[in-house]
PQR file with spaces between the fields and no chain letter, atoms N, CA, C, O and H, PARSE charges and radii, in Angstrom:
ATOM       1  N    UNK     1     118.693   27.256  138.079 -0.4000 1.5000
ATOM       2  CA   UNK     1     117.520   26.866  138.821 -0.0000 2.0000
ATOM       3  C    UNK     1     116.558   28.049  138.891  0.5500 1.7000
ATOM       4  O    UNK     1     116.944   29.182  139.177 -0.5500 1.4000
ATOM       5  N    UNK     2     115.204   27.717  138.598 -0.4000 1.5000
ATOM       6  CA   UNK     2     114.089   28.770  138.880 -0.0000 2.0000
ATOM       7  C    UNK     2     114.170   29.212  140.127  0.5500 1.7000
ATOM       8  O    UNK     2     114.315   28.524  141.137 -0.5500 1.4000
ATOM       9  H    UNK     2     114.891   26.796  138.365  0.4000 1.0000
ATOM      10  N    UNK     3     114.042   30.753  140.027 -0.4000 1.5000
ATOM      11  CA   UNK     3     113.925   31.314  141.375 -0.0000 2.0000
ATOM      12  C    UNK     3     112.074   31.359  141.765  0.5500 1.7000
ATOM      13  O    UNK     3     111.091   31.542  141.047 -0.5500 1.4000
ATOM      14  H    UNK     3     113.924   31.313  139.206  0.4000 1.0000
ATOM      15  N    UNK     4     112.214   31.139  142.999 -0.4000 1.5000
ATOM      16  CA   UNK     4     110.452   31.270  143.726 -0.0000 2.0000
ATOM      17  C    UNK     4     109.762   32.739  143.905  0.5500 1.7000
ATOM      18  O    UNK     4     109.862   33.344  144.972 -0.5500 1.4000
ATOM      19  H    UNK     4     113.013   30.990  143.582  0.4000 1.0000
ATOM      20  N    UNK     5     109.116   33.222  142.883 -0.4000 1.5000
ATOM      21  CA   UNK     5     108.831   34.592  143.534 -0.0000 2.0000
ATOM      22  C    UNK     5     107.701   34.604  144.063  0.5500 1.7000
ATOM      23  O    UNK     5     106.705   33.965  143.726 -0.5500 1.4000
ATOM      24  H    UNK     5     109.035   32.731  142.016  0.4000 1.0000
ATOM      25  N    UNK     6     107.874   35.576  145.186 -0.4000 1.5000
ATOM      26  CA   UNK     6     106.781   35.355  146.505 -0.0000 2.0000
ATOM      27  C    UNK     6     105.731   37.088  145.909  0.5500 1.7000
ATOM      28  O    UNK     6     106.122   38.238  145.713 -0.5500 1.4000
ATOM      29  H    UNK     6     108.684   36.095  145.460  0.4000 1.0000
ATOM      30  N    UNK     7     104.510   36.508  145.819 -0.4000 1.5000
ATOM      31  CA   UNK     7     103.247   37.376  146.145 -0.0000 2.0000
ATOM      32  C    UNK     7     102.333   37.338  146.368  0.5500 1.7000
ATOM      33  O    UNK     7     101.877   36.195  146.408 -0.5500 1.4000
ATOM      34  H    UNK     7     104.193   35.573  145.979  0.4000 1.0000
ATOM      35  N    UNK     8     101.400   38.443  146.668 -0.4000 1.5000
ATOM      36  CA   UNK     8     100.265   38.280  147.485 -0.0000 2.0000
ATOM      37  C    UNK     8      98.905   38.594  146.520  0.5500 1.7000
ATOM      38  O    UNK     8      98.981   39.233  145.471 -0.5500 1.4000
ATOM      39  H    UNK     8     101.770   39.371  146.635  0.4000 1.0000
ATOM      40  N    UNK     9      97.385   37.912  147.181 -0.4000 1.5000
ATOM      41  CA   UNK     9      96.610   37.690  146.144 -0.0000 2.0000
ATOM      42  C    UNK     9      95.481   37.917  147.073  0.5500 1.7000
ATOM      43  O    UNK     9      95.329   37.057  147.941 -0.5500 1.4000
ATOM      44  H    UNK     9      97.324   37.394  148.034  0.4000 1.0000
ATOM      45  N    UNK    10      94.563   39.037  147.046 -0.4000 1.5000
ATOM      46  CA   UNK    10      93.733   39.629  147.842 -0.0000 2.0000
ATOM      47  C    UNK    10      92.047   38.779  147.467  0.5500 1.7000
ATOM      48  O    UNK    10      91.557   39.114  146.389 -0.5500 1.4000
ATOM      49  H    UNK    10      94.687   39.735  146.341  0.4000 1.0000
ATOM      50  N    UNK    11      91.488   38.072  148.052 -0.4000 1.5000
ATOM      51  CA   UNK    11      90.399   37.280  148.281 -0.0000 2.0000
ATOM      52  C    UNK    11      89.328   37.473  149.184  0.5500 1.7000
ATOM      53  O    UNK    11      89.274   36.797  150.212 -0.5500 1.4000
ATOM      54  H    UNK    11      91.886   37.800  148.928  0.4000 1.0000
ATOM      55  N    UNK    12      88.337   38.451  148.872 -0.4000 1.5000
ATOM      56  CA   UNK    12      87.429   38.493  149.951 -0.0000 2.0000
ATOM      57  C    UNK    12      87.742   39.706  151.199  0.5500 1.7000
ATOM      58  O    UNK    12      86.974   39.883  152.144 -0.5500 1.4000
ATOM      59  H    UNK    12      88.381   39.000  148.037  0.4000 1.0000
ATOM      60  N    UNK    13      89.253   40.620  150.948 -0.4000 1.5000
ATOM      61  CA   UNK    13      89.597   41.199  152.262 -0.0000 2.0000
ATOM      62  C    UNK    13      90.810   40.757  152.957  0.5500 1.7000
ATOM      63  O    UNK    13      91.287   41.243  153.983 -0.5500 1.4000
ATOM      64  H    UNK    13      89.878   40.476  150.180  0.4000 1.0000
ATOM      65  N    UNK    14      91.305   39.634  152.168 -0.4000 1.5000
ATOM      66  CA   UNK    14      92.305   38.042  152.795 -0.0000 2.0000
ATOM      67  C    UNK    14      93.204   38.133  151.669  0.5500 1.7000
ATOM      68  O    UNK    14      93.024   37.855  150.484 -0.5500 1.4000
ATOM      69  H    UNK    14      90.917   39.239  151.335  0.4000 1.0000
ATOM      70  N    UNK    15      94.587   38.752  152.521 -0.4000 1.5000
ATOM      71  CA   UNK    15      95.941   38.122  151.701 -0.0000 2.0000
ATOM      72  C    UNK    15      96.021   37.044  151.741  0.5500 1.7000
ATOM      73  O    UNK    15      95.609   36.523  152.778 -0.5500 1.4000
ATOM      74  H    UNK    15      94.732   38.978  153.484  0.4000 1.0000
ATOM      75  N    UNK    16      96.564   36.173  150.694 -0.4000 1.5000
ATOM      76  CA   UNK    16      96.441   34.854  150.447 -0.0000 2.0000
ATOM      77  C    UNK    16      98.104   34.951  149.861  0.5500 1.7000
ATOM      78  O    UNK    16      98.280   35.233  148.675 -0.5500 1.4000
ATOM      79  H    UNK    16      96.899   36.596  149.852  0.4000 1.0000
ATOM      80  N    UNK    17      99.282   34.699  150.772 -0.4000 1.5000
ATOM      81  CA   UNK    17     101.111   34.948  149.906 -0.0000 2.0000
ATOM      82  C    UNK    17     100.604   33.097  149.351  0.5500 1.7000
ATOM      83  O    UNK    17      99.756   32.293  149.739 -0.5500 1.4000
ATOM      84  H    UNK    17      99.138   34.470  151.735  0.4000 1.0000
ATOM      85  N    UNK    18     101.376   33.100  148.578 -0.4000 1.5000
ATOM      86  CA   UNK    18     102.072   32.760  147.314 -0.0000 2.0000
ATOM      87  C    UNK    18     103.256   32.411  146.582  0.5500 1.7000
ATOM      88  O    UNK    18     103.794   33.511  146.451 -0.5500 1.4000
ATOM      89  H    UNK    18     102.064   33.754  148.263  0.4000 1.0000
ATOM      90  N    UNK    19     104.076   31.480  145.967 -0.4000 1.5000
ATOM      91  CA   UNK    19     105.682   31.617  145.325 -0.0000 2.0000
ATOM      92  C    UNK    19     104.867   31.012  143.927  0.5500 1.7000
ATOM      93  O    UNK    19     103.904   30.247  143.889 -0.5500 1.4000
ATOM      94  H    UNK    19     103.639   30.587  146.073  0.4000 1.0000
ATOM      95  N    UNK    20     105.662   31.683  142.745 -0.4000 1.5000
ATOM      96  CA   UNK    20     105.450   31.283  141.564 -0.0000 2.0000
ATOM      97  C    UNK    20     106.728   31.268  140.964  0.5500 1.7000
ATOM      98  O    UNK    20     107.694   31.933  141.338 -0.5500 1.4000
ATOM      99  H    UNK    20     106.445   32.305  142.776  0.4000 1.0000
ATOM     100  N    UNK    21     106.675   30.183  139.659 -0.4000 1.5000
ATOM     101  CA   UNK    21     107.788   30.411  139.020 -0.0000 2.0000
ATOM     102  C    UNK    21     107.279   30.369  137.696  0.5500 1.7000
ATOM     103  O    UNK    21     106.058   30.524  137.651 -0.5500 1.4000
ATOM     104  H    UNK    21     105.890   29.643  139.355  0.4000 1.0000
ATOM     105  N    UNK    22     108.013   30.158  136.279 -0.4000 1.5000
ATOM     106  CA   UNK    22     107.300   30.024  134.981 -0.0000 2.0000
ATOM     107  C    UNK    22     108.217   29.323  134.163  0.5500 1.7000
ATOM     108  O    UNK    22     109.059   29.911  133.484 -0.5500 1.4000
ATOM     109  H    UNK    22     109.004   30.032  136.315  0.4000 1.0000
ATOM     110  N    UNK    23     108.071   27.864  134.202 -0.4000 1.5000
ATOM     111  CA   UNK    23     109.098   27.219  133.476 -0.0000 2.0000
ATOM     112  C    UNK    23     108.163   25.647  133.408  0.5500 1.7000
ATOM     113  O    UNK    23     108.194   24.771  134.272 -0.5500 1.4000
ATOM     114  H    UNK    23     107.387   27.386  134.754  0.4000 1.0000
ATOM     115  N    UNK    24     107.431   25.631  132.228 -0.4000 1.5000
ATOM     116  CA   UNK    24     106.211   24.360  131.805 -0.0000 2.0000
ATOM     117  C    UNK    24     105.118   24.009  132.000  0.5500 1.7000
ATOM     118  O    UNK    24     104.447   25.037  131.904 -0.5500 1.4000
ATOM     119  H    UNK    24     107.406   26.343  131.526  0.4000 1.0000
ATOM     120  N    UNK    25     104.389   23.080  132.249 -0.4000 1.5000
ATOM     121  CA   UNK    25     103.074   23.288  132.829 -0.0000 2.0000
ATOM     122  C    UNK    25     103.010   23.126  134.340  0.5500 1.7000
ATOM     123  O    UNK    25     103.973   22.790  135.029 -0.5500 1.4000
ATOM     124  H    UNK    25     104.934   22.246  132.327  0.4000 1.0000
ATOM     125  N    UNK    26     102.094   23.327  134.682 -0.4000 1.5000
ATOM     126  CA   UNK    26     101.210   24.382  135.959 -0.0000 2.0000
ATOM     127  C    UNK    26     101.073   23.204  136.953  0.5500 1.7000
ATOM     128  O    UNK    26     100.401   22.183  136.808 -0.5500 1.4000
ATOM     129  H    UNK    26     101.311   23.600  134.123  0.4000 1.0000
ATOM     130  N    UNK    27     101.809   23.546  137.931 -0.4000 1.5000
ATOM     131  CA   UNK    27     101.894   22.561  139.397 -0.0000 2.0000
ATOM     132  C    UNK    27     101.614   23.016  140.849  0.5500 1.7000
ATOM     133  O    UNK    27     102.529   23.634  141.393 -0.5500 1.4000
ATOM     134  H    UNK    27     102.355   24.376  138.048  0.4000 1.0000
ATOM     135  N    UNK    28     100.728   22.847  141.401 -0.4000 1.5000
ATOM     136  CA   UNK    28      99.897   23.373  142.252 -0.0000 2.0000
ATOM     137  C    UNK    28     100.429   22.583  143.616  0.5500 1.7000
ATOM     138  O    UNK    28     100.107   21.396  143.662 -0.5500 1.4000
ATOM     139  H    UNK    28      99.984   22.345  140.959  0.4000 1.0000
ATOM     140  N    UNK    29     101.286   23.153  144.847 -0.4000 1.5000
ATOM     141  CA   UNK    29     101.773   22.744  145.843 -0.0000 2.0000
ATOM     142  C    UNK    29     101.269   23.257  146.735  0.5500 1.7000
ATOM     143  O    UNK    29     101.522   24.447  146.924 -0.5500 1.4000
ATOM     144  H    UNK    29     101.548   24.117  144.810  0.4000 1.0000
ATOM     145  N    UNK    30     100.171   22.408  147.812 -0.4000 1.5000
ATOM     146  CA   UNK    30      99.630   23.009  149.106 -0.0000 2.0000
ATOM     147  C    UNK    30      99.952   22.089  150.396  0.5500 1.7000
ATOM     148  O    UNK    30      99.540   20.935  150.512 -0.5500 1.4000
ATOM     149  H    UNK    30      99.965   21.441  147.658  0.4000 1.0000
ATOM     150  N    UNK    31     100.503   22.558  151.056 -0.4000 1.5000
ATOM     151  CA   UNK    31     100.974   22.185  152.081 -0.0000 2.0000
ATOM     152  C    UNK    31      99.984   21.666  153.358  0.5500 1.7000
ATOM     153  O    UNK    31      98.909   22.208  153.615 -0.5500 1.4000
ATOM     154  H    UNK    31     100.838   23.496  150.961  0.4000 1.0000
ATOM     155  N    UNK    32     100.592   20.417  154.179 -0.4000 1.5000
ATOM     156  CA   UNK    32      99.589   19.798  154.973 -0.0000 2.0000
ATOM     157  C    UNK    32      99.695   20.748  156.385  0.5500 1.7000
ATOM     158  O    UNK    32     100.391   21.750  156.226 -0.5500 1.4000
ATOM     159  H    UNK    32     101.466   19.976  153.971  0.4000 1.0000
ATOM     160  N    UNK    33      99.185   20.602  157.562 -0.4000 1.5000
ATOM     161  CA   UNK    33      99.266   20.315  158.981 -0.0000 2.0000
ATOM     162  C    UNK    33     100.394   19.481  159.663  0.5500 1.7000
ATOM     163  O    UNK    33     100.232   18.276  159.469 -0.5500 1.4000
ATOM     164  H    UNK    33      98.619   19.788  157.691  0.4000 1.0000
ATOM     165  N    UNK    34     101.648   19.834  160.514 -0.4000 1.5000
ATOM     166  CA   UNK    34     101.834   21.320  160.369 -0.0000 2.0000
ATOM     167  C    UNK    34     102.742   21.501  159.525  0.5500 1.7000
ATOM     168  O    UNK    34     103.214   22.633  159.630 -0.5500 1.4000
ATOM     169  H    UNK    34     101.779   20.813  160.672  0.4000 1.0000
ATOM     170  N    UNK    35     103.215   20.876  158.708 -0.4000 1.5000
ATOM     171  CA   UNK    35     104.895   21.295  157.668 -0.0000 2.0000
ATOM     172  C    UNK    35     104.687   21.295  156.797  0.5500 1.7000
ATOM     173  O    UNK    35     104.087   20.382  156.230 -0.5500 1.4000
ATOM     174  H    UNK    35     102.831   19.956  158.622  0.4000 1.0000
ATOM     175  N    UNK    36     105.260   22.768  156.055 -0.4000 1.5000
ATOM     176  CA   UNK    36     105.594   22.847  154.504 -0.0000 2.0000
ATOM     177  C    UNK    36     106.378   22.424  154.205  0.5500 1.7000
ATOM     178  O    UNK    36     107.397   23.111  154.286 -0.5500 1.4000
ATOM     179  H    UNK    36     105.747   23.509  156.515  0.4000 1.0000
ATOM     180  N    UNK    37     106.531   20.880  153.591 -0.4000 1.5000
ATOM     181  CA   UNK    37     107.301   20.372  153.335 -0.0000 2.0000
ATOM     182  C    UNK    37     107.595   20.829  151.307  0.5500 1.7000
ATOM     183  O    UNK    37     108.416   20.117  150.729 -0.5500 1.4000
ATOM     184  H    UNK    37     105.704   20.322  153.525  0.4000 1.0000
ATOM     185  N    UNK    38     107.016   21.756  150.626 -0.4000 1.5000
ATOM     186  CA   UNK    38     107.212   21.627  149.232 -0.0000 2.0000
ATOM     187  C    UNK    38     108.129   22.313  149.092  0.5500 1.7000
ATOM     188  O    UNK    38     108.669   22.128  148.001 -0.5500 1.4000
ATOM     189  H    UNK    38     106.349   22.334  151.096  0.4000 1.0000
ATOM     190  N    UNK    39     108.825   23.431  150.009 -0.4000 1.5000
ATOM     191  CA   UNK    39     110.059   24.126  150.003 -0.0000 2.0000
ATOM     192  C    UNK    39     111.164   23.295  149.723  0.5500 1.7000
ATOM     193  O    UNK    39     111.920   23.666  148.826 -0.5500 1.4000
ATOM     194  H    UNK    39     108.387   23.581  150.896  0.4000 1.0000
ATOM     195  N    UNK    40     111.409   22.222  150.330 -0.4000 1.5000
ATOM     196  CA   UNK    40     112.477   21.154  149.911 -0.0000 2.0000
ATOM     197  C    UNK    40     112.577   20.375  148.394  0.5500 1.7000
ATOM     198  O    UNK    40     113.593   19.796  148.008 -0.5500 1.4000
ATOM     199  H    UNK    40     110.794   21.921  151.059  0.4000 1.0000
ATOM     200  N    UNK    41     111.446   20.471  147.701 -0.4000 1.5000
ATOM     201  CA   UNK    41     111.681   19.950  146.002 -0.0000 2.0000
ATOM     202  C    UNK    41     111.494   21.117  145.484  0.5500 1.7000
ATOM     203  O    UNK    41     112.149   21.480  144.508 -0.5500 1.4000
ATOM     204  H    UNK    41     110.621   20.941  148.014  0.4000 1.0000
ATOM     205  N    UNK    42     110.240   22.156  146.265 -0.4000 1.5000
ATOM     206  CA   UNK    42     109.854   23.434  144.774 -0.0000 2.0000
ATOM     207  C    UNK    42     111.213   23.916  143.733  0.5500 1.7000
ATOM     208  O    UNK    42     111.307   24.092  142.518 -0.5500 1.4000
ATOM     209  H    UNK    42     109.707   21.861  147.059  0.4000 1.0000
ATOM     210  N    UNK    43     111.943   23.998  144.603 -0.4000 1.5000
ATOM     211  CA   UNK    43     113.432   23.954  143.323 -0.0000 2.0000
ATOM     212  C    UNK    43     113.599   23.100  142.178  0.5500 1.7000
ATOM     213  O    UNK    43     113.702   23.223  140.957 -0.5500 1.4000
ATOM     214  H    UNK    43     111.867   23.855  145.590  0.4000 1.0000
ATOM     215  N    UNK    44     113.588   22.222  143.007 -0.4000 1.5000
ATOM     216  CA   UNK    44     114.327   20.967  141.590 -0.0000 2.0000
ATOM     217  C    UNK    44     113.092   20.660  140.541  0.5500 1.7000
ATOM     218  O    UNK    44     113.274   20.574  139.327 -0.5500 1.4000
ATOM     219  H    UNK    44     113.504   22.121  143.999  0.4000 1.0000
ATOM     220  N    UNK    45     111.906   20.519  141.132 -0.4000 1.5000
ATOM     221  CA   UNK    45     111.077   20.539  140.377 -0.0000 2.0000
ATOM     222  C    UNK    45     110.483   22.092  139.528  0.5500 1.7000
ATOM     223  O    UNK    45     109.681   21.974  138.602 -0.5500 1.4000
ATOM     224  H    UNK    45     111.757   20.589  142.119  0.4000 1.0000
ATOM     225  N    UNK    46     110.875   23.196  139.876 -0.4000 1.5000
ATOM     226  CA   UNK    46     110.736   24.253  138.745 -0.0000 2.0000
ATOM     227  C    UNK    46     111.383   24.303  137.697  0.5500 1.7000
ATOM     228  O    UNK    46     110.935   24.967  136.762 -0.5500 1.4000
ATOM     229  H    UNK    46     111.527   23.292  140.628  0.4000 1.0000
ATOM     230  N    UNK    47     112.255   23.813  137.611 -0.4000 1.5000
ATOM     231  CA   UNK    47     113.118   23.045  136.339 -0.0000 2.0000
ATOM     232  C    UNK    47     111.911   23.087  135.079  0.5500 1.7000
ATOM     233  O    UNK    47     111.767   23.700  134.022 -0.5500 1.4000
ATOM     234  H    UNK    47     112.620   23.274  138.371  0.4000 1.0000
ATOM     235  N    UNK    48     111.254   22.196  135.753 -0.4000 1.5000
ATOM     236  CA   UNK    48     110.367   21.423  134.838 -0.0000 2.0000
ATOM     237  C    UNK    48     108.616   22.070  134.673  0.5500 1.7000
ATOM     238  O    UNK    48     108.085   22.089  133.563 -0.5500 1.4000
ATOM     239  H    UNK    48     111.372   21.698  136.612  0.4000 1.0000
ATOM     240  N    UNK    49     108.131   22.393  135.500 -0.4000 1.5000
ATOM     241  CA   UNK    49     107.212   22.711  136.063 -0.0000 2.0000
ATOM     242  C    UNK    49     106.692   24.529  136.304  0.5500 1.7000
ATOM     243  O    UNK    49     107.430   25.377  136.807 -0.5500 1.4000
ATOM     244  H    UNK    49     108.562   22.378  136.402  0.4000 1.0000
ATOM     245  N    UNK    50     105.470   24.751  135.872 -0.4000 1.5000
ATOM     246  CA   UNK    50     104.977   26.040  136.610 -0.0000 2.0000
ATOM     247  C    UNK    50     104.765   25.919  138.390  0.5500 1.7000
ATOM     248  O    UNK    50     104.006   25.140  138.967 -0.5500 1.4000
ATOM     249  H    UNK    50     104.871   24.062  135.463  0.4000 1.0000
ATOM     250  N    UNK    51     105.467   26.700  138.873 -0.4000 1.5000
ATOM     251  CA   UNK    51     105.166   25.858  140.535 -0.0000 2.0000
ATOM     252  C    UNK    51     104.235   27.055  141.025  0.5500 1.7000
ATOM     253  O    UNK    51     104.442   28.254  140.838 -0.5500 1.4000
ATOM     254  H    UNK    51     106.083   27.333  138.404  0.4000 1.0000
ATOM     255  N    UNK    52     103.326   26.555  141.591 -0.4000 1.5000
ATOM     256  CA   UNK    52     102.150   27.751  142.637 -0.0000 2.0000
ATOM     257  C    UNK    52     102.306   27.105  143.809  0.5500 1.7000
ATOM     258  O    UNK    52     101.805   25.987  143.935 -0.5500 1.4000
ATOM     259  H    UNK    52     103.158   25.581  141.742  0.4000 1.0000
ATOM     260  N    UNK    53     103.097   27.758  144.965 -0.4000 1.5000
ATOM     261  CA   UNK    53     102.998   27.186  145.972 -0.0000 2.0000
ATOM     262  C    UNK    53     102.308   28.353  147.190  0.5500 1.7000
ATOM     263  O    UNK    53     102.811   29.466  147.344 -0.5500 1.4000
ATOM     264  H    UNK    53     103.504   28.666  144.863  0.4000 1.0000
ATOM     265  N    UNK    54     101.374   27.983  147.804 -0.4000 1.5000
ATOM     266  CA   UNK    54     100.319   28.496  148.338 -0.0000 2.0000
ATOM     267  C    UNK    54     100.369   28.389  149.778  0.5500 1.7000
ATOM     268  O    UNK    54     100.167   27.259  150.223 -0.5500 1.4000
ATOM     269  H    UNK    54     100.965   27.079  147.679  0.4000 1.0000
ATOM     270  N    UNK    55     100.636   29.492  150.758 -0.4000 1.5000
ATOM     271  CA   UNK    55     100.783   29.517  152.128 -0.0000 2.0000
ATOM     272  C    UNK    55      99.163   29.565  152.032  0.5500 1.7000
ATOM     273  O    UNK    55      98.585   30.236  151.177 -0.5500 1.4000
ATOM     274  H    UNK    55     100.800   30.410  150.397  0.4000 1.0000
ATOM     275  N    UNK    56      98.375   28.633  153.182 -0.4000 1.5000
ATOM     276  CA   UNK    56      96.985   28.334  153.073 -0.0000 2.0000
ATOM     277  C    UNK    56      96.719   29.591  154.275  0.5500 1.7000
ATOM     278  O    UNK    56      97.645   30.138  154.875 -0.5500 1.4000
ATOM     279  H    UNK    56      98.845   28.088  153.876  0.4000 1.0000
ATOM     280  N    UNK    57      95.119   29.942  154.498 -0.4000 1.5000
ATOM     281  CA   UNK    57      95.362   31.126  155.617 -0.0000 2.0000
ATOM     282  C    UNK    57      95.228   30.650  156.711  0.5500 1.7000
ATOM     283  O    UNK    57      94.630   29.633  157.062 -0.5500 1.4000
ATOM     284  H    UNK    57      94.367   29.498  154.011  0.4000 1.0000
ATOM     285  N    UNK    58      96.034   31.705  157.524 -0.4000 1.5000
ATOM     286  CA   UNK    58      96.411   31.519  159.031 -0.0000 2.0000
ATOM     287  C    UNK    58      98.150   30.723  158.955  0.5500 1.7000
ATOM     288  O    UNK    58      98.789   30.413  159.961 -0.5500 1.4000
ATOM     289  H    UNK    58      96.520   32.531  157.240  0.4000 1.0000
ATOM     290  N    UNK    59      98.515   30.575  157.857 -0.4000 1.5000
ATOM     291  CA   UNK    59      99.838   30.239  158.043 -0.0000 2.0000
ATOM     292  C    UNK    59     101.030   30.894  157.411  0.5500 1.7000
ATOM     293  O    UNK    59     100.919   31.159  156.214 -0.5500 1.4000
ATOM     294  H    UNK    59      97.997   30.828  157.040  0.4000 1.0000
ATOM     295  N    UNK    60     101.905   31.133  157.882 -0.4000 1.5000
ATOM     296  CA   UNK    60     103.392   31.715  157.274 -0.0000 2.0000
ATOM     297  C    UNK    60     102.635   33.470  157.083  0.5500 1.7000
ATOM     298  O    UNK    60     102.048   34.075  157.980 -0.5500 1.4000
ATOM     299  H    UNK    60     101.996   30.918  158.854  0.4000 1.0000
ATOM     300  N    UNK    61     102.945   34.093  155.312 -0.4000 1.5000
ATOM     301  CA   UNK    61     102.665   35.007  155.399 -0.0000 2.0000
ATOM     302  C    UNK    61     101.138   35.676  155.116  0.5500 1.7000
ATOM     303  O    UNK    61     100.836   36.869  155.109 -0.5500 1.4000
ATOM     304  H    UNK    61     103.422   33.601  154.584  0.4000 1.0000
ATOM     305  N    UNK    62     100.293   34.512  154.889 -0.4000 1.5000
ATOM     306  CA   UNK    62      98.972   34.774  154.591 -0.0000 2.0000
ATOM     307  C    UNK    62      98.104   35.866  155.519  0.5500 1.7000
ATOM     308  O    UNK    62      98.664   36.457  156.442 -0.5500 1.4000
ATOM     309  H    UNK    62     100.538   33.543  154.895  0.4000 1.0000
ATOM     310  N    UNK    63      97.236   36.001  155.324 -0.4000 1.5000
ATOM     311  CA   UNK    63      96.287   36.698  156.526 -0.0000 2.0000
ATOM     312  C    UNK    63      95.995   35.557  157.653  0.5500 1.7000
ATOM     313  O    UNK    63      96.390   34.394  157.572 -0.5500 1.4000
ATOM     314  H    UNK    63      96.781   35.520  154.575  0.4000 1.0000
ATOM     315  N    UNK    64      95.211   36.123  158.746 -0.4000 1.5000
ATOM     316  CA   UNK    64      95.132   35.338  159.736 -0.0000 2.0000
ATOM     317  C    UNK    64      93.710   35.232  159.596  0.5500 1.7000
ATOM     318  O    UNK    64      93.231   35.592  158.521 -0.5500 1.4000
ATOM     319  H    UNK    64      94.891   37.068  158.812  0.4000 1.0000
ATOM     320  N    UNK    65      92.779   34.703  160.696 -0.4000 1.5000
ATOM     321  CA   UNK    65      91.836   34.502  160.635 -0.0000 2.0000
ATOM     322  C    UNK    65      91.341   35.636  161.827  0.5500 1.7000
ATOM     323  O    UNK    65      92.034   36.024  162.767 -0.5500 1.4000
ATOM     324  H    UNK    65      93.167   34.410  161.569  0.4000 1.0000
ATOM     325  N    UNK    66      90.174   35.980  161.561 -0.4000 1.5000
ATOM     326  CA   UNK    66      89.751   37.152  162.779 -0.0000 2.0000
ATOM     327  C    UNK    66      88.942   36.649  163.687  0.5500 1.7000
ATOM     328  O    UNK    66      87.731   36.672  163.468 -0.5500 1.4000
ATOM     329  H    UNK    66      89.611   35.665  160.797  0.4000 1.0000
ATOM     330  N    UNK    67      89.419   36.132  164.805 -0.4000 1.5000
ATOM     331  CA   UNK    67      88.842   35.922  166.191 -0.0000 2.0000
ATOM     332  C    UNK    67      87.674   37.246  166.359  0.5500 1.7000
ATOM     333  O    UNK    67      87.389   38.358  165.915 -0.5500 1.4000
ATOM     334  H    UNK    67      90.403   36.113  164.983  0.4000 1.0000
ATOM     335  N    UNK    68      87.151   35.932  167.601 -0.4000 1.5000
ATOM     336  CA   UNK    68      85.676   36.642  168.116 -0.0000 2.0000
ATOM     337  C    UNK    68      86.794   38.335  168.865  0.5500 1.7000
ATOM     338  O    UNK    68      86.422   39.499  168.720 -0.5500 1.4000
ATOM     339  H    UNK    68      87.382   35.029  167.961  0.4000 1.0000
ATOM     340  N    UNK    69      87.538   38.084  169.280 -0.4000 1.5000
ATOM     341  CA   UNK    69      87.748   39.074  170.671 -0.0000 2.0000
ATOM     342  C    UNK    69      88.165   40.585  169.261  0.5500 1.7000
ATOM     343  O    UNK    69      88.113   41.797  169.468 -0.5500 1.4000
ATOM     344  H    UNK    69      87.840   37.138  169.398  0.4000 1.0000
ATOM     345  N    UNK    70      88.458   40.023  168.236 -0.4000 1.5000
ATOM     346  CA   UNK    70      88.803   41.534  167.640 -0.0000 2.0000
ATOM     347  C    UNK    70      87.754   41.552  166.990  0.5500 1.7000
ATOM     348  O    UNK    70      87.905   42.687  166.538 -0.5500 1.4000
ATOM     349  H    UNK    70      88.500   39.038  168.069  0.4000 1.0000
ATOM     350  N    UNK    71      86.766   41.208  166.549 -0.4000 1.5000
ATOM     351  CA   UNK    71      85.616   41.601  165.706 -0.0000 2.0000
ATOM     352  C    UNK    71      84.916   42.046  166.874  0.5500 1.7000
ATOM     353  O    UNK    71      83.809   42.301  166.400 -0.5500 1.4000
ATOM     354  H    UNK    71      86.643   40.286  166.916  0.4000 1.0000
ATOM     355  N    UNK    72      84.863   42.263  167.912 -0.4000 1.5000
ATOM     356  CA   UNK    72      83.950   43.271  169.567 -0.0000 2.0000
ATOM     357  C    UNK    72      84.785   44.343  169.893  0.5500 1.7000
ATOM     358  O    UNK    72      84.489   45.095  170.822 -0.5500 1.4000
ATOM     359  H    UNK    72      85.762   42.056  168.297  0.4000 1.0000
């Protein structure tokens, strides 16, 4: 089974984490409000599949978003 490797992808100032694997063509997994639910197939489906699975920001290990009280 493909292993998920986790990294980070700098946008604007904004870590943006990440899991990739490299095994066929290119499958793009973004997760809803509130559960990442693609952790439960991204396995079985890297088999087959390039998997990009994308912590969106403000969630898991991404950057956060910068409130009014720390930008004063």
């Amino acid at each position: 089974m493909a292993e998920l490797e986790q990294q980070k992808y700098e946008v604007n100032h904004i870590d943006i984490s990440y899991c990739t694997t490299d095994q066929g063509p290119a499958l793009l997994m973004l997760h809803g409000h509130p559960h990442m639910m693609w952790h439960k197939v991204a396995p079985a489906l890297a088999q087959h599949f390039t998997i990009v699975t994308a912590d969106l920001r403000g969630y898991e290990s991404s950057d956060k978003a910068v409130t009014a009280m720390e930008n004063n």
